[in-house]
C-alpha atoms as a printed R data frame, in Angstrom:
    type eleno elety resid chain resno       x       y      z
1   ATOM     1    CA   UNK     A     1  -9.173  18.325 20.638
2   ATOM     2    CA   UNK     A     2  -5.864  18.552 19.947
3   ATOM     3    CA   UNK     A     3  -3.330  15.719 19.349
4   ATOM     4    CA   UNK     A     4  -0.992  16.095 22.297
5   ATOM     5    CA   UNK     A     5  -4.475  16.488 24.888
6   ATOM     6    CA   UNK     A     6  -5.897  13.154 23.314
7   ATOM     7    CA   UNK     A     7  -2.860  11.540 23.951
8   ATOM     8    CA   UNK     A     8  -2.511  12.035 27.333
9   ATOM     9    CA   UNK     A     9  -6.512  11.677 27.842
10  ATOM    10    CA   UNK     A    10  -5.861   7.961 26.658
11  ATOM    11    CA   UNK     A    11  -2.473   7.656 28.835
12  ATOM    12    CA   UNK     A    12  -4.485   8.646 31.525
13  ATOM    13    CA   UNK     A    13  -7.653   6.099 31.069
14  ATOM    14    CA   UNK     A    14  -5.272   3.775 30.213
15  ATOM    15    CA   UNK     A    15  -3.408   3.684 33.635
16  ATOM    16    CA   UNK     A    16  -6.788   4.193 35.677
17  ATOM    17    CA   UNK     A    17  -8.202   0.525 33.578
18  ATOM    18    CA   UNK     A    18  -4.503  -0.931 34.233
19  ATOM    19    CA   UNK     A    19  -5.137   0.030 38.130
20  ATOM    20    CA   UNK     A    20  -8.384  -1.718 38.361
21  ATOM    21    CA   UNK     A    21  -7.195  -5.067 36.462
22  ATOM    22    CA   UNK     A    22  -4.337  -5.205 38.605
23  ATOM    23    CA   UNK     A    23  -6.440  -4.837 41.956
24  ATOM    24    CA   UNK     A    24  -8.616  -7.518 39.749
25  ATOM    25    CA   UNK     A    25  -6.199  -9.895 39.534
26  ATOM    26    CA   UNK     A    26  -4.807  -9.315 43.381
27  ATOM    27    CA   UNK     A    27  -8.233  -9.969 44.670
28  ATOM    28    CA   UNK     A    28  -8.398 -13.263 42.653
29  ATOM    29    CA   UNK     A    29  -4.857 -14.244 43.572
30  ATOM    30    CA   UNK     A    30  -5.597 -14.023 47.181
31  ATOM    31    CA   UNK     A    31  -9.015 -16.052 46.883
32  ATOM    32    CA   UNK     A    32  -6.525 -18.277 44.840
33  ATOM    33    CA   UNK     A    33  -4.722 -18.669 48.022
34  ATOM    34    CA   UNK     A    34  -7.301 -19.097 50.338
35  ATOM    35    CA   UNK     A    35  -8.818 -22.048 48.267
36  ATOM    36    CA   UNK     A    36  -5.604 -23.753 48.424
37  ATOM    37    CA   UNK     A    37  -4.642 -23.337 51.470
38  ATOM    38    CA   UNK     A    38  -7.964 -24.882 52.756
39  ATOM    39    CA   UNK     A    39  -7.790 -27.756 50.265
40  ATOM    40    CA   UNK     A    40  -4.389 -28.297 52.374
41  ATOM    41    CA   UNK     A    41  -5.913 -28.452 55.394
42  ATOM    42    CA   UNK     A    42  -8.316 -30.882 54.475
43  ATOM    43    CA   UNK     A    43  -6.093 -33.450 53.547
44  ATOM    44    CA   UNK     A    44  -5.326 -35.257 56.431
45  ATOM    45    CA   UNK     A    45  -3.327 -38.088 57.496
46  ATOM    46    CA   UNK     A    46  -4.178 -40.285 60.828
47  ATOM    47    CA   UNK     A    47  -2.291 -42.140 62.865
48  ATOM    48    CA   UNK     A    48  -2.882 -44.253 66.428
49  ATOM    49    CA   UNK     A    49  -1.115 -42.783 69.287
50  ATOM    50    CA   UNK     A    50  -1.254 -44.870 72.556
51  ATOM    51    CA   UNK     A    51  -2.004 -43.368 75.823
52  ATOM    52    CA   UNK     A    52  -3.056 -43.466 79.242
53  ATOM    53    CA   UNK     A    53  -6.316 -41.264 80.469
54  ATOM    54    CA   UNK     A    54  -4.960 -38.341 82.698
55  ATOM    55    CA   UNK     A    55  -8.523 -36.757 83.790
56  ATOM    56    CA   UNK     A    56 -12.380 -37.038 82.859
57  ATOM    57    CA   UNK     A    57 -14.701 -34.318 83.327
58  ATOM    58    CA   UNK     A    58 -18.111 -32.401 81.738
59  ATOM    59    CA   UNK     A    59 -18.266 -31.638 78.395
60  ATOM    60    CA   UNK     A    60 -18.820 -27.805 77.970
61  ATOM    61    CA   UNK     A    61 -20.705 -27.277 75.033
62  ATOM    62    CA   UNK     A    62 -23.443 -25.579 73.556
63  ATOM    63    CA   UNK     A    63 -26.118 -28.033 73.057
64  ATOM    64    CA   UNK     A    64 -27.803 -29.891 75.653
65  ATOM    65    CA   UNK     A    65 -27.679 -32.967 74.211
66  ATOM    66    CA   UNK     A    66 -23.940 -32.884 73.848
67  ATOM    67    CA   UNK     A    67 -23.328 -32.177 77.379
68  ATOM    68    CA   UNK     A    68 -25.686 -34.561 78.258
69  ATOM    69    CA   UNK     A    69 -23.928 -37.620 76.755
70  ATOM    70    CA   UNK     A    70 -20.351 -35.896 76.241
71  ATOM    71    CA   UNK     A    71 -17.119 -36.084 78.219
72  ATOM    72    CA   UNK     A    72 -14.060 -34.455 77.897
73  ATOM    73    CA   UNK     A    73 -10.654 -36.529 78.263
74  ATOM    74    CA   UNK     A    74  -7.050 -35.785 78.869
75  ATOM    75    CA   UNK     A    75  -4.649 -38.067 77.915
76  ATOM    76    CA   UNK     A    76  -0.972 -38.301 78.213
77  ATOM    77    CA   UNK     A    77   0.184 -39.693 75.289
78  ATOM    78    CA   UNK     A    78   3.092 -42.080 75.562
79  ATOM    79    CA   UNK     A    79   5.603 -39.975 73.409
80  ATOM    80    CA   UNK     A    80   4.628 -36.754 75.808
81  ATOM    81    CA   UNK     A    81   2.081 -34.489 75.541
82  ATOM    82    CA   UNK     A    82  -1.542 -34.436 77.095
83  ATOM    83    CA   UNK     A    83  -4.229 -33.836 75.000
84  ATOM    84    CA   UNK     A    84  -7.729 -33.235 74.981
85  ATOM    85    CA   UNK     A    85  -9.989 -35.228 73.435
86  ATOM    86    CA   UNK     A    86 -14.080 -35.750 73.729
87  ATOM    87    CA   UNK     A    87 -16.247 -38.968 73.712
88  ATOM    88    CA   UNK     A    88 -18.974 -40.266 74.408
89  ATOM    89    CA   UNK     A    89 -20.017 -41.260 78.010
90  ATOM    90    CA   UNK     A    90 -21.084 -44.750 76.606
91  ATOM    91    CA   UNK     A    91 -16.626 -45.602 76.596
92  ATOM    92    CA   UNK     A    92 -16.766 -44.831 79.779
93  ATOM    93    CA   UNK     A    93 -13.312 -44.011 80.714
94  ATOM    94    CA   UNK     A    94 -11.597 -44.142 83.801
95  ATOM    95    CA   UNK     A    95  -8.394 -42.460 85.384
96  ATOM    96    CA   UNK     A    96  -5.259 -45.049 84.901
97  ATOM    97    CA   UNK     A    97  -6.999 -46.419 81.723
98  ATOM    98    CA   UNK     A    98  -4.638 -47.566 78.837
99  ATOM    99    CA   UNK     A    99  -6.619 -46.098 75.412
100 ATOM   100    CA   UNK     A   100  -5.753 -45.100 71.916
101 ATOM   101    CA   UNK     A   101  -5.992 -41.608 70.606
102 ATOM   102    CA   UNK     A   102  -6.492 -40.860 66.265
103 ATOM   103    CA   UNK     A   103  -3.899 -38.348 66.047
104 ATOM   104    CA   UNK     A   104  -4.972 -36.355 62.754
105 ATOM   105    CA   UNK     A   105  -2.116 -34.321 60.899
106 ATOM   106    CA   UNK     A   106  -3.703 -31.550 58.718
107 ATOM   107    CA   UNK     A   107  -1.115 -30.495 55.353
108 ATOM   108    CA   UNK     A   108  -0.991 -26.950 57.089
109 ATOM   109    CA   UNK     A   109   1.300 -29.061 60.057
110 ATOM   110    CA   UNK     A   110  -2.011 -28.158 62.325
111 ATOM   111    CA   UNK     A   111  -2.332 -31.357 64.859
112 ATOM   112    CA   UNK     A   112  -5.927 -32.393 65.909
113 ATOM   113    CA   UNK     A   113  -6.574 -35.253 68.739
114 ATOM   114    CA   UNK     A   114  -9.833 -37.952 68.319
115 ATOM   115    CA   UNK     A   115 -11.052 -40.622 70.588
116 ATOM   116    CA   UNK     A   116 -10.514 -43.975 68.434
């Protein structure tokens, strides 16, 4: 084989290994990224949020046993919005009722609502 062929024989198995290391690395990067952006999510900082029960009705979920002993609540919170929250039928809310909500801020800025 001559010297010039050989050379661009390597050139050219040296781009297609460079190719597949860098679609390597881009894979891991953006499994890098998804790991951290879920370990964001899960941190998560609570806080009480006072509010007044807006409706009660049936839980719809998929087990029987939830919708059996579930509710689902509105409540308007004091600073605004009405959210939607689930407990237990043993709280037994009512319409008018003054409760607290856990209001749980994920470190992606996502907002979640909990019965206290």
């Amino acid at each position: 084989m001559r010297e010039e062929t050989k050379r661009r024989l390597e050139r050219q198995l040296m781009w297609q290994r460079m190719k597949w290391a860098a679609a390597g690395l881009g894979v891991v990067g953006l499994m890098a990224g998804g790991f951290w952006a879920t370990g964001l999510d899960a941190s998560i900082e609570t806080h009480r949020e006072p509010g007044v029960v807006a409706a009660v009705g049936p839980l719809f979920a998929k087990s029987t046993k939830a919708i059996e002993e579930g509710l689902a609540v509105d409540v308007k919170l004091d600073k605004g919005p009405v959210v939607h929250v689930t407990t237990l039928k043993t709280t037994d809310p009512h319409i008018g009722d003054h409760v607290e909500v856990a209001e749980h801020v994920h470190g992606t800025g996502r907002i979640t609502y909990s019965w206290k």
